[in-house]
RODO-2510 file (C-alpha; in nm, 4 decimals, decimal comma):
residues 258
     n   res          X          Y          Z
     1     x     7,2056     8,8383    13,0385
     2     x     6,9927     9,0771    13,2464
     3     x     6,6669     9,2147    13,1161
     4     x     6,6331     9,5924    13,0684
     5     x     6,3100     9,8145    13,1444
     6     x     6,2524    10,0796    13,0061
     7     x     5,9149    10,3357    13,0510
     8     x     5,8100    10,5428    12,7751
     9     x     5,5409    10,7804    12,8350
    10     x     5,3622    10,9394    12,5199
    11     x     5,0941    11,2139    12,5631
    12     x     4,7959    11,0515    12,4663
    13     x     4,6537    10,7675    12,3522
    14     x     4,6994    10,8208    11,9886
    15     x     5,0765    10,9387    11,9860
    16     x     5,1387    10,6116    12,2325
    17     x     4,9805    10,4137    11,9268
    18     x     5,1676    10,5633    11,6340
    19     x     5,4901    10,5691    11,8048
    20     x     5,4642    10,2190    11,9112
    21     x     5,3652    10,1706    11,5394
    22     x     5,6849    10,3141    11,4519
    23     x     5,8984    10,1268    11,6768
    24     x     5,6947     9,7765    11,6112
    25     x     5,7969     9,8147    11,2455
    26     x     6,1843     9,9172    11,3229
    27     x     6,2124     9,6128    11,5451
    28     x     6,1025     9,3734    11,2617
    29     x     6,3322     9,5417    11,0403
    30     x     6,6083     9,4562    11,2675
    31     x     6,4788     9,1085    11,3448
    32     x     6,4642     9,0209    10,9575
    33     x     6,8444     9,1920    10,8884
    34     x     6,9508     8,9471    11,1649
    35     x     6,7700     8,6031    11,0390
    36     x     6,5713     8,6656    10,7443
    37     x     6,2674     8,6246    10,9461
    38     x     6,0770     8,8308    11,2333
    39     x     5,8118     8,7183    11,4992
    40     x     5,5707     8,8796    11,6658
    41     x     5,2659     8,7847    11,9493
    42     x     4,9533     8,9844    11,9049
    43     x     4,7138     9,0951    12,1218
    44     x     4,3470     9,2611    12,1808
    45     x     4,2219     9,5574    12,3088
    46     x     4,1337     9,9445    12,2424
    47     x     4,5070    10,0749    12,1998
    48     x     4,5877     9,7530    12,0173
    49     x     4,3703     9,8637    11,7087
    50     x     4,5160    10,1483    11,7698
    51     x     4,8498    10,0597    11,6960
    52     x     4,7597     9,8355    11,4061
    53     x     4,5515    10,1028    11,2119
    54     x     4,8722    10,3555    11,2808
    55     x     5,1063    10,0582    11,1331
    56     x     4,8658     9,9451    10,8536
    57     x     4,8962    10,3241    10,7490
    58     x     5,2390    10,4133    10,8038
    59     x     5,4440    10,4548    10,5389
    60     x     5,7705    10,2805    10,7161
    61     x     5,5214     9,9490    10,7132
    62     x     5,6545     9,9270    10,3369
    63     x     6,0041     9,8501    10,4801
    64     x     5,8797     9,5584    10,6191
    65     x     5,8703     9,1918    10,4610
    66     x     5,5607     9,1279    10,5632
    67     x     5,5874     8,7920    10,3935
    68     x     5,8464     8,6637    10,6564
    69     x     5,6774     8,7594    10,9625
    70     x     5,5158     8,4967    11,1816
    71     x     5,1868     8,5990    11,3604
    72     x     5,0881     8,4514    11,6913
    73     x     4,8610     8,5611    11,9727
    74     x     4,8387     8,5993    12,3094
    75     x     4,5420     8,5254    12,3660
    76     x     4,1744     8,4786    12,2376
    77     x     3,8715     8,4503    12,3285
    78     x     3,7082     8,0816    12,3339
    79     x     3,4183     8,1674    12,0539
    80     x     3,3002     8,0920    11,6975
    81     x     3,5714     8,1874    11,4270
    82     x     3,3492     8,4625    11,2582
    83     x     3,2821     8,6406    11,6029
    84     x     3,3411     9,0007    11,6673
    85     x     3,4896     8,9187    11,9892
    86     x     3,8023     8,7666    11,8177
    87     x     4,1310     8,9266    11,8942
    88     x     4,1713     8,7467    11,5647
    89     x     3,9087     8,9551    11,3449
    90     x     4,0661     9,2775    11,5177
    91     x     4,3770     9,2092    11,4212
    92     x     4,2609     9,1211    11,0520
    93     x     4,0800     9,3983    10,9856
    94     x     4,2769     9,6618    11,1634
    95     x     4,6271     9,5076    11,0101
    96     x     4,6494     9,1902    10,8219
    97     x     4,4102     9,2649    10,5682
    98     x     4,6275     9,5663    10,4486
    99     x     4,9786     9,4206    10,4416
   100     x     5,1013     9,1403    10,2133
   101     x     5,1564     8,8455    10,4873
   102     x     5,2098     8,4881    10,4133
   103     x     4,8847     8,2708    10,5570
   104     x     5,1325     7,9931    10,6089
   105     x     5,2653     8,2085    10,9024
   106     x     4,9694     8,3850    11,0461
   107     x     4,8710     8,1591    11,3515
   108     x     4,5622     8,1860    11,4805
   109     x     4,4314     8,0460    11,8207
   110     x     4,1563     7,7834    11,7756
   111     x     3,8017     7,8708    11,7508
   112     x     3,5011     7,7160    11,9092
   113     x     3,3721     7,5987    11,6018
   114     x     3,7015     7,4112    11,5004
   115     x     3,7915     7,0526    11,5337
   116     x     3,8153     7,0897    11,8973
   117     x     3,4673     7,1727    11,9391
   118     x     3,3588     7,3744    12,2607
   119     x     3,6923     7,1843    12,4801
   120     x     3,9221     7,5353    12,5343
   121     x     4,1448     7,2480    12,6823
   122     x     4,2067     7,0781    12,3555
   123     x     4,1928     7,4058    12,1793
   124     x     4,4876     7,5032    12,4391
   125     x     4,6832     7,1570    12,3297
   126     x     4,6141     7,2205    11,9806
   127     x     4,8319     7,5434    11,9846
   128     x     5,0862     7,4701    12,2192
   129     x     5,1481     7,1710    11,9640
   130     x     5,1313     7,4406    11,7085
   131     x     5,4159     7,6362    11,8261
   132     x     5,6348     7,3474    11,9369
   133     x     5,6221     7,2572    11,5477
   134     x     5,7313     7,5832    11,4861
   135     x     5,9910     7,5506    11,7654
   136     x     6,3835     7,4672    11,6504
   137     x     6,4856     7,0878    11,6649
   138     x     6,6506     7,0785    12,0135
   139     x     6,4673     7,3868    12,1465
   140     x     6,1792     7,4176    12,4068
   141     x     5,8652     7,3541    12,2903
   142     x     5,8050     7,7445    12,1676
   143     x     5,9449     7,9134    11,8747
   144     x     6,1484     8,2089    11,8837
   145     x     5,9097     8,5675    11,9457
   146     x     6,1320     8,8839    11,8714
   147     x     5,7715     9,0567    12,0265
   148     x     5,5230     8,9937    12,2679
   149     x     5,2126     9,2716    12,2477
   150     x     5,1029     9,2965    12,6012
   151     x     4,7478     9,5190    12,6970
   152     x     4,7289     9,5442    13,0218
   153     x     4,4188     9,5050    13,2014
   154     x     4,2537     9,7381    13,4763
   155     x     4,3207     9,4897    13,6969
   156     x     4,6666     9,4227    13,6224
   157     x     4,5464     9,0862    13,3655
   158     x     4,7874     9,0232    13,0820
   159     x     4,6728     8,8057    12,8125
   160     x     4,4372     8,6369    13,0004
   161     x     4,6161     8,5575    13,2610
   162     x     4,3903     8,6660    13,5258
   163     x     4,4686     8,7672    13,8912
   164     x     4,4809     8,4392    14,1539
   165     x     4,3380     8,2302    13,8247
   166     x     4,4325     7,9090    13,7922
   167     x     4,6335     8,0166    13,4570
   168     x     4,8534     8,2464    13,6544
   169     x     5,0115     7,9309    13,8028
   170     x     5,0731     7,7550    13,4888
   171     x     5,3689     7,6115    13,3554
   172     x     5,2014     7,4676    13,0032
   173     x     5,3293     7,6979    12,7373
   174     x     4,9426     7,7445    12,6506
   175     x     4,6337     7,7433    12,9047
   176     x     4,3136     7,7252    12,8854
   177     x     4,0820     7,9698    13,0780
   178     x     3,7329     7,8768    13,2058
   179     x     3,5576     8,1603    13,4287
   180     x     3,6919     8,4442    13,3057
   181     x     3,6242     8,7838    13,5290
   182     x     3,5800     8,9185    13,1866
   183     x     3,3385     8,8291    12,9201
   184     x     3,3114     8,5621    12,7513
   185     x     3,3940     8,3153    12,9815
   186     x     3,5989     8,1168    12,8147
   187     x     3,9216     8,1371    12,6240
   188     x     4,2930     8,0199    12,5522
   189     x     4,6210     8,2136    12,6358
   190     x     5,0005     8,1876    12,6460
   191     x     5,1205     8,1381    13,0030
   192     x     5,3528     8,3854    13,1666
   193     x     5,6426     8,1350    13,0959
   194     x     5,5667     8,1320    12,7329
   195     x     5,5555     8,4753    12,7503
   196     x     5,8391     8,5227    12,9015
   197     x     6,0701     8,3290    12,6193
   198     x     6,0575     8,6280    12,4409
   199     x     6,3456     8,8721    12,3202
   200     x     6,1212     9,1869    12,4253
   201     x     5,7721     9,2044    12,5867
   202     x     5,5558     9,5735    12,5491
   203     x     5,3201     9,6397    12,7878
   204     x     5,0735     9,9181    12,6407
   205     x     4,8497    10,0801    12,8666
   206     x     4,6601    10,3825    12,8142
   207     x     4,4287    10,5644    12,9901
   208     x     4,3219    10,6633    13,3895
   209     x     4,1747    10,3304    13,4194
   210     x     4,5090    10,1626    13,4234
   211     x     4,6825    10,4076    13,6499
   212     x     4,6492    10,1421    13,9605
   213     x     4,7537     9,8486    13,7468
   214     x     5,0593     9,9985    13,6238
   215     x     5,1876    10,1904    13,9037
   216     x     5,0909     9,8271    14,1204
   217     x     5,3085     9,6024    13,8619
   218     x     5,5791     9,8490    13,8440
   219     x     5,5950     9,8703    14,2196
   220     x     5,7235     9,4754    14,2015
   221     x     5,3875     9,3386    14,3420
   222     x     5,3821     8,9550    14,3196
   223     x     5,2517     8,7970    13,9523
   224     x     4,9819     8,6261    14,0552
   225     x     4,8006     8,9323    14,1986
   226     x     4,9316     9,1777    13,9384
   227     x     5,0157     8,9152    13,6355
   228     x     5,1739     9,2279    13,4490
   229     x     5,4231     9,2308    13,7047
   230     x     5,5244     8,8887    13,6252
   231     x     5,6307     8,9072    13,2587
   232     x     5,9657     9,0401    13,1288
   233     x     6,1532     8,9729    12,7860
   234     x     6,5187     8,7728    12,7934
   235     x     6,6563     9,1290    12,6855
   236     x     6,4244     9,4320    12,7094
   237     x     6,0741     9,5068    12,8404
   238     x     5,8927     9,7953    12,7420
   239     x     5,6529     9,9980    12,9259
   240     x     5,4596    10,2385    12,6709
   241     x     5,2320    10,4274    12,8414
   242     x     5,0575    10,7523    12,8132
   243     x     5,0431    11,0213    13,0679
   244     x     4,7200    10,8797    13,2580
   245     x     4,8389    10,5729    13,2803
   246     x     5,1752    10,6252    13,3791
   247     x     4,9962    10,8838    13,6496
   248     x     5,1611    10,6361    13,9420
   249     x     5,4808    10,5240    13,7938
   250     x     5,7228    10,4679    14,0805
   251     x     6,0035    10,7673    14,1099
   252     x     6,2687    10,5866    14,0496
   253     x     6,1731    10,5366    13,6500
   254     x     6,0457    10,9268    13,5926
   255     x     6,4074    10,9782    13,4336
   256     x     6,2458    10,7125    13,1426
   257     x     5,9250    10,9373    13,0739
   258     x     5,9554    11,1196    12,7465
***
């Protein structure tokens, strides 16, 4: 099966988020017609909220049984639980606070004050065992993700999966990240393998300060310098973008822009 990419451009930052809202709800819909369940990979960022405020206050987010959705993330950000820097607490308060999900199937990374202590290299173990539980018997060690959430970074990061870091070579389903280029220092993220098990990855992106990142990973440069170049989802990956972002988009996908 080839995977199919497609570019949608929105005019600003808050249309990207509520039509990504929109289409973030219809794709669960389908997922949970098709096996009763629906999975989804979070991330963290400005649009992110964004997108989970529009959803949390949409009035198709009723359609959804929020009870049989799995939550994962990405990635996170190697601190205590009740930090503000948690993609976690963003998540929460922007979205899972305001829909009926089952705890049993939100999955949160581990914290630095967890059972792992301040070792992001058990905390990486911890999850990767985690979703291999979650996994099918005879499968790989992930379960299945109808949805990866992908920000993309200003220098092309994903997750954190960081350009020419050690992480963008992995080949663990789950890394852990010491030295971060970005504060704090330390965290845990999916690998681009992991991510790309997927069904469909969405790269969001808004804003001028993306322009070179998205034009750069949509120009097919290599994944370790532009690690948003090197994900894709088994069927479809999705570029939503708005108009400053998407300011360097390559010719040949204008015909996508809407």
């Amino acid at each position: 099966m080839t995977s199919e990419t497609s570019v949608v451009v929105h005019s600003d930052p808050d249309v990207l988020a509520h039509a990504a809202a929109a289409r973030l709800a219809i794709r669960l819909l389908d997922a949970q017609a098709v096996r009763g369940t629906a999975s989804v990979v979070l991330t963290g960022g400005t649009i992110a909220a964004k997108l989970y405020r529009a959803l949390a206050e949409a009035p198709v987010r009723d359609a959804v049984d929020w009870s049989h959705v799995h939550f994962w993330w990405g990635d996170e950000r190697f601190v205590a639980a009740d930090s503000p820097d948690r993609n976690e607490k963003q998540a929460r308060e922007a979205l899972l606070d305001h829909i009926p999900v089952d705890p049993a199937l939100v999955h949160p990374m581990p914290a630095s004050d967890g059972p792992d202590g301040d070792d992001p290299e058990a905390a990486a173990a911890r999850y990767a065992e985690e979703l291999a539980a979650a996994a099918k018997p005879g499968t790989a060690r992930l379960p299945h993700f109808d949805v990866v959430l992908l920000g993309v970074g200003e220098d092309g990061h994903v997750a954190s999966v960081f350009p020419e870091h050690p992480a963008a070579y992995e080949t663990r389903p789950v890394s852990a990240v010491r030295g971060s280029p970005k504060p704090p220092p330390m965290r845990t993220t999916l690998t681009l393998p992991a991510i790309n098990t997927a069904e469909e990855v969405w790269l969001i992106a808004a804003g001028s300060g993306k322009t070179d990142a998205v034009g750069l990973a949509l120009s097919g440069a290599g994944p370790v310098q532009i690690p948003a170049a090197g994900v894709h989802g088994l069927e479809r990956t999705f570029w939503l973008l708005d108009r400053a972002a998407a300011a360097k988009v390559a010719p040949k996908f204008r015909s996508l822009r809407r």
